[in-house]
C-alpha positions as CSV (number, residue, x, y, z in Angstrom):
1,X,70.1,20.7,-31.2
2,X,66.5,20.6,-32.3
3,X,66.7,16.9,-32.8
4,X,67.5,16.6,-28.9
5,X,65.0,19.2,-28.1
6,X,62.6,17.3,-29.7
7,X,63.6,14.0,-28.1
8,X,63.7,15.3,-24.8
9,X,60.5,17.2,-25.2
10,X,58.5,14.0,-26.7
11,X,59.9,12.1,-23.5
12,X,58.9,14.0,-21.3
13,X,55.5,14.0,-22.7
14,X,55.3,10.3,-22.7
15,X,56.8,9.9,-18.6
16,X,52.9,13.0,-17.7
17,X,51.0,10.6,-19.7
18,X,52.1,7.0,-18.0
19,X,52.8,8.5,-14.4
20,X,49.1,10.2,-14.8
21,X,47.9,7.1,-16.4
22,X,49.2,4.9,-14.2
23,X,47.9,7.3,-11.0
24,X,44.5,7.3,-12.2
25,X,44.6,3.8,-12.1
26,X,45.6,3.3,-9.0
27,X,43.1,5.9,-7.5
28,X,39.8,4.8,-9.6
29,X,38.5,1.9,-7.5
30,X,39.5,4.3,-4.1
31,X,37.8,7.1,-4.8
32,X,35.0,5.1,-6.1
33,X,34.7,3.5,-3.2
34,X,35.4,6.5,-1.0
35,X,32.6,8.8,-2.6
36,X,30.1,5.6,-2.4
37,X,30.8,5.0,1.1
38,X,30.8,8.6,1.9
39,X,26.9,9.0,0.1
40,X,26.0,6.1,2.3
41,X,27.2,7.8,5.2
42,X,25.5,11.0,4.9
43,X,22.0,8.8,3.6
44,X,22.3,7.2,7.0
45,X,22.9,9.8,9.3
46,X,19.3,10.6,9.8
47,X,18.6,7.6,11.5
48,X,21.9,6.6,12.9
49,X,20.6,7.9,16.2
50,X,16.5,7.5,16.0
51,X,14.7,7.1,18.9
52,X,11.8,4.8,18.5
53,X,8.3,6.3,19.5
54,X,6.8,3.4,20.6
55,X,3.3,4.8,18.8
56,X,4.5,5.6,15.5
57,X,1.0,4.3,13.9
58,X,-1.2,5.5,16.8
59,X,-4.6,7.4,16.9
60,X,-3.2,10.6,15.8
61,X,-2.4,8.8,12.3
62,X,-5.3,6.2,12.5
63,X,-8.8,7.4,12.2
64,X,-11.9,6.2,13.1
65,X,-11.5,4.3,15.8
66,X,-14.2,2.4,17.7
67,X,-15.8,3.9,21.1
68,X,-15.6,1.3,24.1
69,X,-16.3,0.6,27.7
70,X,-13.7,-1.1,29.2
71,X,-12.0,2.0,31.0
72,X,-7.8,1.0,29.5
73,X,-7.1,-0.8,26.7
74,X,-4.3,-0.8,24.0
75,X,-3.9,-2.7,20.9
76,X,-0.2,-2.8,19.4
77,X,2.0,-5.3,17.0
78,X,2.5,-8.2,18.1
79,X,5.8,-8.3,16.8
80,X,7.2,-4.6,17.3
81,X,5.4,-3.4,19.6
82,X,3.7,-0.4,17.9
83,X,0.9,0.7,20.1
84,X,-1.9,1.8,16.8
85,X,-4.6,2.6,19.8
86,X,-4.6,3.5,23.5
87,X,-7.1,4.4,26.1
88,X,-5.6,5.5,29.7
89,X,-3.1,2.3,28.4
90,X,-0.9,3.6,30.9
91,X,-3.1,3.7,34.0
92,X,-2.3,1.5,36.8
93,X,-5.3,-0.7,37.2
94,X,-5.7,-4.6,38.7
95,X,-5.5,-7.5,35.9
96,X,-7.1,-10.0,37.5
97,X,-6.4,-13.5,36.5
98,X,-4.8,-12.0,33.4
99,X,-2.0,-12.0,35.8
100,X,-1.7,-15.5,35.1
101,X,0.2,-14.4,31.5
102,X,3.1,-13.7,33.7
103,X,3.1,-16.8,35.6
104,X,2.6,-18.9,32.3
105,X,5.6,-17.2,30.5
106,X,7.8,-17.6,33.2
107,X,6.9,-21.5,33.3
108,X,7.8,-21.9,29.2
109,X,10.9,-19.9,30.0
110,X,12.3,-21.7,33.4
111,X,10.2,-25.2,32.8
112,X,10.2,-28.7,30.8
113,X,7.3,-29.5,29.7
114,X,7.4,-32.9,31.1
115,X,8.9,-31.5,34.4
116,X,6.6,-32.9,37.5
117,X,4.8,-30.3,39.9
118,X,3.8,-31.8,42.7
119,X,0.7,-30.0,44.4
120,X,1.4,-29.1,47.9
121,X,-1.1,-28.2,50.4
122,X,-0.8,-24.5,50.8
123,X,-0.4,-24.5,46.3
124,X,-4.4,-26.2,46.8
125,X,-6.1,-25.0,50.1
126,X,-4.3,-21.6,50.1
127,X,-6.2,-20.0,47.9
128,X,-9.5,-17.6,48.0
129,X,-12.5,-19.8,49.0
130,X,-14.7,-19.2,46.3
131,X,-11.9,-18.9,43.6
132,X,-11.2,-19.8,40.1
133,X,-9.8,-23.9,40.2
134,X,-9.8,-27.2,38.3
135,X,-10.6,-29.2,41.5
136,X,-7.0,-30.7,41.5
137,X,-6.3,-32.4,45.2
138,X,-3.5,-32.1,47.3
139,X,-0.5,-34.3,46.4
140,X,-1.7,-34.4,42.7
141,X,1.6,-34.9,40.4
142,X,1.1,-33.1,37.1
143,X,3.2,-32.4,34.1
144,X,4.0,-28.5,33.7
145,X,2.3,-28.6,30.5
146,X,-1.1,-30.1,32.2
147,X,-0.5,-27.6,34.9
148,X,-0.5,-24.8,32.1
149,X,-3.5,-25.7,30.4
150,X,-5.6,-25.7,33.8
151,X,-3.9,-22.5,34.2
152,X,-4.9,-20.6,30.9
153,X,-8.4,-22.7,30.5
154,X,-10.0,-22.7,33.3
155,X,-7.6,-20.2,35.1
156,X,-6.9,-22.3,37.6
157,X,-5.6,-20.4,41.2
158,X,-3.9,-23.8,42.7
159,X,-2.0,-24.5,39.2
160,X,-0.6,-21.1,39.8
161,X,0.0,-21.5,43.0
162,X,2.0,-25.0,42.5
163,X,4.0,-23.3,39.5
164,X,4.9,-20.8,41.3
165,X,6.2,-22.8,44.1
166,X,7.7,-25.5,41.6
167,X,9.9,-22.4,40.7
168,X,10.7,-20.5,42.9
169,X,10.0,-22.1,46.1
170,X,7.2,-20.0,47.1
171,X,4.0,-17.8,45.8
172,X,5.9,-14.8,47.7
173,X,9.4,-15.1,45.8
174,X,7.6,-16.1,42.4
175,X,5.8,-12.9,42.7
176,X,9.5,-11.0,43.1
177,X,10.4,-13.0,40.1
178,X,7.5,-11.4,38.1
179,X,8.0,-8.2,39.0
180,X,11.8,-8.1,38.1
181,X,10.8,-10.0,34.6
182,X,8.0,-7.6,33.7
183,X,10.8,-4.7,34.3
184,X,13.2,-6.6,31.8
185,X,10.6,-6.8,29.0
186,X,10.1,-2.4,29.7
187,X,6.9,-2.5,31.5
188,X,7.3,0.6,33.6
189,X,4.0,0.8,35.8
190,X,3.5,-3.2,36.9
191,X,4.0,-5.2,40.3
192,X,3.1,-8.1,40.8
193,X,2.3,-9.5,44.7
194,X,1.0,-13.3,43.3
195,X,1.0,-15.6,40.8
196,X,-3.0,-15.4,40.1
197,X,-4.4,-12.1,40.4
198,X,-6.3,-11.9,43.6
199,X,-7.0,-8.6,44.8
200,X,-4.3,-7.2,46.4
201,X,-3.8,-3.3,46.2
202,X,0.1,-3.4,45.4
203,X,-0.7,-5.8,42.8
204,X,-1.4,-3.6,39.6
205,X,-0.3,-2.9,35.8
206,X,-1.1,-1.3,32.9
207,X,-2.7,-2.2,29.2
208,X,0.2,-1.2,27.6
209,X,2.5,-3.2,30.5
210,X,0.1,-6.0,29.8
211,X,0.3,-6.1,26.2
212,X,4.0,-6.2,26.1
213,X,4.1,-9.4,28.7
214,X,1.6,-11.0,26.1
215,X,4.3,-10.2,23.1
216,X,6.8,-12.2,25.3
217,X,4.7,-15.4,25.8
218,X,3.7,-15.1,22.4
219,X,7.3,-15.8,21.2
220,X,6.7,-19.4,22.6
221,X,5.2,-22.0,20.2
222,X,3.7,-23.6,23.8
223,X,2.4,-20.7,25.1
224,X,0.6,-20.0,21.9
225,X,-0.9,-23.8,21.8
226,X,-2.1,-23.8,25.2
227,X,-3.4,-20.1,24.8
228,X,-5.5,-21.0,22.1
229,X,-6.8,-24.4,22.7
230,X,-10.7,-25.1,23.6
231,X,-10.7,-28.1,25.7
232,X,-8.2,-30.4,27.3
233,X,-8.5,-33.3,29.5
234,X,-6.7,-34.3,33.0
235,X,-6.7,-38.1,32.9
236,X,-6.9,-39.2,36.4
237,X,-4.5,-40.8,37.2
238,X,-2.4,-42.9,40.4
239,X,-2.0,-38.9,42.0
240,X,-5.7,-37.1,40.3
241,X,-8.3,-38.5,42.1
242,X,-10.8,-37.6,39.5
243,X,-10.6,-36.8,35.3
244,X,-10.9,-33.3,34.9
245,X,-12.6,-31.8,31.3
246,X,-11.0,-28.2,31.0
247,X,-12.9,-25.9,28.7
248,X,-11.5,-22.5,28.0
249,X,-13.4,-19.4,29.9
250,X,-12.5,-17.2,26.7
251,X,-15.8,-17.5,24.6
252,X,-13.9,-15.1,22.1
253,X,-12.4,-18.0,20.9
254,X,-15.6,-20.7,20.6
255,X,-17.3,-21.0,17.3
256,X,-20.6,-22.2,19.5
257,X,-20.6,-18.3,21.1
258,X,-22.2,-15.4,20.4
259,X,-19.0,-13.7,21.0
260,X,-16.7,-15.4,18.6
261,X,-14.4,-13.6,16.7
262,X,-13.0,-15.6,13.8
263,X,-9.4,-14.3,13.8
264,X,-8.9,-14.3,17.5
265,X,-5.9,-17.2,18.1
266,X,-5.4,-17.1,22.2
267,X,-6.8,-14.9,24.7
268,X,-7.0,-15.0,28.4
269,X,-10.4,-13.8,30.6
270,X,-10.0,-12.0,34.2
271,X,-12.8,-10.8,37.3
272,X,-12.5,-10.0,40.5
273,X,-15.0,-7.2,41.8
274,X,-12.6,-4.5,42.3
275,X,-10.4,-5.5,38.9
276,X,-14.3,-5.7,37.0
277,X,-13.3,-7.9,33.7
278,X,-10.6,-7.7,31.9
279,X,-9.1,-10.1,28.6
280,X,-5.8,-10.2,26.6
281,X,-6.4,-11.4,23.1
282,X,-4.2,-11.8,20.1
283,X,-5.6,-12.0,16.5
284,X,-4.5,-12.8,13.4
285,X,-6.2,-11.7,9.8
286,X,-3.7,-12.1,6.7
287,X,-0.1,-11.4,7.8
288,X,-0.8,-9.4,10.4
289,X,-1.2,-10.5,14.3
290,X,-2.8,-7.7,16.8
291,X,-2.7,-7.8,20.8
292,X,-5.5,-6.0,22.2
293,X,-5.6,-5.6,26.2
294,X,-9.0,-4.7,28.1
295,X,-8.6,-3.3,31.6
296,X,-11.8,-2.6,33.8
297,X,-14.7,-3.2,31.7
298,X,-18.3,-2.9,33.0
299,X,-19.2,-6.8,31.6
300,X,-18.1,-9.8,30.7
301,X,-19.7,-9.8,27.4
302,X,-18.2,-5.2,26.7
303,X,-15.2,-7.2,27.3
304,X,-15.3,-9.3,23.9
305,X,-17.4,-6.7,22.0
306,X,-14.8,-4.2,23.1
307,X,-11.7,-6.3,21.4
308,X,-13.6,-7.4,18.4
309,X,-14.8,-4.0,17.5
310,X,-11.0,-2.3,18.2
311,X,-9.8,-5.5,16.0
312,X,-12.1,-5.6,13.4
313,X,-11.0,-1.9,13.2
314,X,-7.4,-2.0,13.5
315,X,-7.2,-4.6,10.9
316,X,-9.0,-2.0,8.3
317,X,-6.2,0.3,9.0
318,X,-3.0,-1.2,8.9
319,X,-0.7,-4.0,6.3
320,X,1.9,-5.3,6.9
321,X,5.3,-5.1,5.2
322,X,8.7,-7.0,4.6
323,X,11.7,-4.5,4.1
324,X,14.4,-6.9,4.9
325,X,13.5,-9.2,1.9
326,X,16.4,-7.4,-0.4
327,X,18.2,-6.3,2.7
328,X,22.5,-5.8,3.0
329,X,23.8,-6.5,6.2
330,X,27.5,-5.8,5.4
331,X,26.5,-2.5,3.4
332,X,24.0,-1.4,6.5
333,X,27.1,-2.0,8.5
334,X,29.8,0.1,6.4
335,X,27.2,3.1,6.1
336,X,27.2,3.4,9.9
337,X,29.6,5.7,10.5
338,X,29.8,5.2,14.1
339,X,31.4,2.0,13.5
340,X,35.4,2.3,13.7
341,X,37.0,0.6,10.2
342,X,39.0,-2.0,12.8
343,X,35.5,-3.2,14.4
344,X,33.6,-2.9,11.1
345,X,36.4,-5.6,9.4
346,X,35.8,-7.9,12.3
347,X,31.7,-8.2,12.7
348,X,31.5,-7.9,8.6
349,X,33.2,-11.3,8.7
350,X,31.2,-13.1,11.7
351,X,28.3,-15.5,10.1
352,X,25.4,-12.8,11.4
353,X,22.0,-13.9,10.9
354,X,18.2,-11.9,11.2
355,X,15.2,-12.6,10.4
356,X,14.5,-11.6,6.9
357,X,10.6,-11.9,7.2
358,X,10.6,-9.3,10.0
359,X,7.8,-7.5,9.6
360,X,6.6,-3.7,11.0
361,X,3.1,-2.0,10.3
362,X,1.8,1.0,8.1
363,X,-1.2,2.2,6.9
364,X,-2.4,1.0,4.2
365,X,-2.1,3.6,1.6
366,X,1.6,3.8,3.2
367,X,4.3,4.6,0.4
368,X,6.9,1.1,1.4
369,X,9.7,2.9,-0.1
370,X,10.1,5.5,2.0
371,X,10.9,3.1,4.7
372,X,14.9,3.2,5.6
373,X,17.1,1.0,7.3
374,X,19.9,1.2,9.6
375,X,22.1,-1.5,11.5
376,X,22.9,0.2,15.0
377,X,26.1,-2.2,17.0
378,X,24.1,-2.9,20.3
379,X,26.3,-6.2,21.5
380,X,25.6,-8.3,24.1
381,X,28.1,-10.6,24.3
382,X,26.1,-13.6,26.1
383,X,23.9,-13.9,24.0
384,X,25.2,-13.3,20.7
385,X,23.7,-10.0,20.2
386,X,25.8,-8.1,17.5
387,X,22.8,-5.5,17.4
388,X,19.5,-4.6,15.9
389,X,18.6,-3.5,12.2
390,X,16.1,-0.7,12.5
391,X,13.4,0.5,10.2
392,X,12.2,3.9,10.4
393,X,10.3,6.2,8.5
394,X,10.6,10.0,9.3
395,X,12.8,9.6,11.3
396,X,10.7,7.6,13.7
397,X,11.6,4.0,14.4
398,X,8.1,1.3,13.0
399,X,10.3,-1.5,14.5
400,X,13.9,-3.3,15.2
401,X,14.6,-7.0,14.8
402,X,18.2,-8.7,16.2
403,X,21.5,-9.0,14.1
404,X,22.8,-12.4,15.9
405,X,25.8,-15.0,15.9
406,X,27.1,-18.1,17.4
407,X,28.8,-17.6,20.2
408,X,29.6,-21.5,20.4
409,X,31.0,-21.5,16.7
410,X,35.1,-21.1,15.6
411,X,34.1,-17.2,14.3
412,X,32.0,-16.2,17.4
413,X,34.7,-17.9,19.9
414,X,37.5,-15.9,18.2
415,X,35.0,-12.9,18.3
416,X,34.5,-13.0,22.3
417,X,38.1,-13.1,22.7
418,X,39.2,-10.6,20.8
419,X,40.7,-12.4,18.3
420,X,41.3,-11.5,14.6
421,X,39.0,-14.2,12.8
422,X,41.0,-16.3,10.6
423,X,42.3,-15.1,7.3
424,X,40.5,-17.6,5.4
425,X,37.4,-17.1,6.2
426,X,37.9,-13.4,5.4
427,X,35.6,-11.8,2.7
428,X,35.4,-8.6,0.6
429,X,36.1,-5.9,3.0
430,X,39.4,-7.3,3.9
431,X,40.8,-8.1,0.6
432,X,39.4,-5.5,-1.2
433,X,42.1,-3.4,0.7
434,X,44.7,-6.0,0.6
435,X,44.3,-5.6,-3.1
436,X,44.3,-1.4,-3.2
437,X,47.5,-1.8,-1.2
438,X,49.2,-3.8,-3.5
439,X,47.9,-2.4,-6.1
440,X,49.2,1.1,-4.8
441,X,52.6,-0.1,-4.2
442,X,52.9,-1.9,-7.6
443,X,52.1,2.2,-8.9
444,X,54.2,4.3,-7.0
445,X,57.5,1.8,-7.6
446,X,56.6,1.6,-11.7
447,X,56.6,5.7,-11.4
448,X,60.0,5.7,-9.9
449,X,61.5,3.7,-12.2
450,X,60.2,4.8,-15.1
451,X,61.1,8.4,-14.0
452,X,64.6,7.1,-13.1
453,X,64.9,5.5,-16.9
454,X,64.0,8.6,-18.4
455,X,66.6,10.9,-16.5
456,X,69.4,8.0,-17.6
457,X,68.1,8.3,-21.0
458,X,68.2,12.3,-20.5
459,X,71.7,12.4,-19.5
460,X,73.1,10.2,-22.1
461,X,71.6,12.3,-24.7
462,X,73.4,15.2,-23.3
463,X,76.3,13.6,-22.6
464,X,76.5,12.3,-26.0
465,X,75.2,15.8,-27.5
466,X,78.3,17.3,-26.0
467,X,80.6,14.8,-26.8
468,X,79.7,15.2,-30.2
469,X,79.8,19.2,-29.7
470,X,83.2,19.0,-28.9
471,X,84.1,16.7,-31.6
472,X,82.7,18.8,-34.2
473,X,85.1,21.6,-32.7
474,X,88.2,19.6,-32.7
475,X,87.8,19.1,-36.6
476,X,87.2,22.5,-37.1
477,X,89.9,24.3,-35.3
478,X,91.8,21.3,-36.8
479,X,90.6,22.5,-40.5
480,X,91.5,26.4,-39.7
481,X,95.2,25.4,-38.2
């Protein structure tokens, strides 16, 4: 009887160890990956839902900034958007022929650069006697790209006028077009009544309006060529009655002036007598590029002092940084929390892309690793637009930069329709689990029939402990008869 208690005891001993054994195997690489997502999760919850500032860097961080005339200006990023100094930057105020910005952007973004504009009548003679032009006749035929550098140059009023009409038909429903383009890129406190800046008092913006058009063109490698070129020459030609030399009004820009300023790119000059002068510039120094917007200043030459001193001292201020360089998509995407496990398998396996040089400001002595990122699901489905990765730093967005995908490829077609993506072109998310679950079923079964083996093997010691029992009784009764 011992012997069996012993047997039974030492068995049952041996089915804890290799059901708890096998349990704990089968539950390690979960709850790993449970707790690690659930850390993430709770890391990322202070800036799932950030709201970006817009002036995250501005004067009340910055010190030190220059005094100036000009009555608005703003400088910000050039790539986020970070205002680092404002001055009335959201007064309405007229541009002047910095209006011309708009109507160049919307030329790179709706034009060819070979596309012929033929110069009408009204584009030439319709303008302000007295007015900014190139001299280009009636029924000229020029190239959108000539048309753009007598725009920016020598801010040409018939070029603006003929692009306008090129585009949309007319100056009047070109304006409309500006207007309803300046809304799209956020500018809040800008209308635009013509495609040059004449006076008109419904045709106003801001600095800060301003700047962010200027971010916009900037994004175009034509724009930015044009923008920053000295001189250019209209050949005459069959339709140009004469050659036209083109020589850029912005004397920030020439080496020969006394108001050069080295790391100033592109820039674009503005008068009228009620607008005063105003100037958008953008600089460059090291790996950071600066806009800086003047609105009403009392001068020509305050205008150019104005942006080189607010330059010269933004530049002392701020560095720029690279957090994306080591950066996760897929884990930035499983530590949102907001994203549903069916969606998340789904837009982990798309071929996303971002730009992994994206840059955003701080100050110098700024601390890089307290920087965080986030990826926030903002799609837009005709474009490709999965959403934006985010950096932020106490709990205030620096800057965002676009998660994208092909909507023309096999993944992003099978994306748009709702379609799972093909199994073989699934990755780790997917088979990880695949694997759990197999590996989870594989347990549980190898439990139950281990436990079922050991209660067989119970029984038939019993049984054969009481067959045995009896046996031993038979012989005895037999031996006292």
């Amino acid at each position: 009887m011992k012997r069996l208690f012993t047997f039974i005891l030492t068995l049952t001993m041996t089915f804890s160890f290799c059901v708890n054994s096998l349990a704990a195997a089968a539950t390690t690489t979960t709850a790993t990956e449970t707790t690690a997502a659930t850390a993430a999760r709770e890391t990322s919850a202070d800036t799932s839902n950030t709201q970006a500032t817009g002036a995250s860097y501005g004067t009340s961080k910055l010190s030190g900034a220059p005094d100036i005339v000009a009555e608005s200006a703003v400088v910000m990023d050039a790539g986020t958007g970070t205002v680092l100094y404002g001055k009335e930057a959201s007064t309405k105020r007229y541009p002047a022929s910095i209006t011309k910005v708009m109507t160049a952007l919307l030329a790179v973004e709706n034009c060819n650069m070979s596309d012929i504009i033929t110069y009408s009548n009204a584009a030439v003679n319709g303008i302000e006697a007295g007015s900014s032009t190139a001299g280009i006749n009636v029924g000229a035929k020029l190239t959108v790209e000539d048309s753009l550098y007598a725009l920016m140059l020598v801010s040409a009023n018939e070029a603006a006028a003929a692009i306008a009409e090129h585009i949309s038909g007319s100056t009047t429903e070109f304006a409309k077009l500006m207007t309803k383009r300046a809304k799209e890129l956020g500018c809040k406190n800008t209308q635009f009544k013509n495609p040059h800046g004449l006076p008109d008092e419904e045709h106003y913006t801001t600095a800060y309006d301003m700047g962010l058009i200027l971010k916009e063109a900037m994004k175009h490698p034509e724009f930015r060529k044009i923008a920053g070129t000295i001189s250019y020459t209209l050949k005459k030609s069959d339709s140009l009655t004469d050659t036209l030399e083109l020589w850029n009004h912005a004397k920030i820009l020439r080496q020969n002036s006394d108001y050069y300023y080295e790391y100033a790119k592109g820039a674009k000059t503005g008068f009228t007598q009620v607008a005063l002068n105003t100037l958008v510039t953008y600089a460059k120094k090291d790996n950071v590029e600066l806009i800086c917007v003047i609105l009403k200043d009392h001068g020509a030459d305050k205008s150019y002092t104005d942006t080189a001193n607010l330059f010269k001292w933004a530049f002392n201020q701020v560095k720029a940084v690279t957090p994306l360089t080591n950066f996760s998509l897929k884990t930035a995407m499983t530590e949102n929390s907001s994203i549903d496990s069916a969606k998340l398998d789904q837009i982990q396996l798309l071929n996303s892309s971002y730009d992994t040089n994206f840059s955003v400001l701080v100050k110098k002595d700024f601390d890089e690793s307290t920087l965080k990122t986030a990826f926030k699901l903002d799609e837009d489905k005709k474009t490709g637009r999965l959403g934006y990765i985010i950096i932020s730093c106490d709990d205030k967005e620096l800057g965002r930069t676009e998660v994208t995908y092909d909507i023309t490829s096999k993944q992003g077609k099978a994306y748009l329709e709702g379609k799972s993506l093909d199994d073989n072109l699934k990755t780790a998310p997917v088979a990880s689990k695949r694997k759990e679950a197999i590996h989870k079923g594989i347990s549980f079964s190898l439990r139950i029939l281990i436990a079922v083996i050991l209660i067989i093997l119970i029984m038939h010691m019993i049984h054969r402990h009481e067959l045995e029992k009896r046996r031993k009784e038979r012989i005895s009764h037999r031996k006292k008869s």
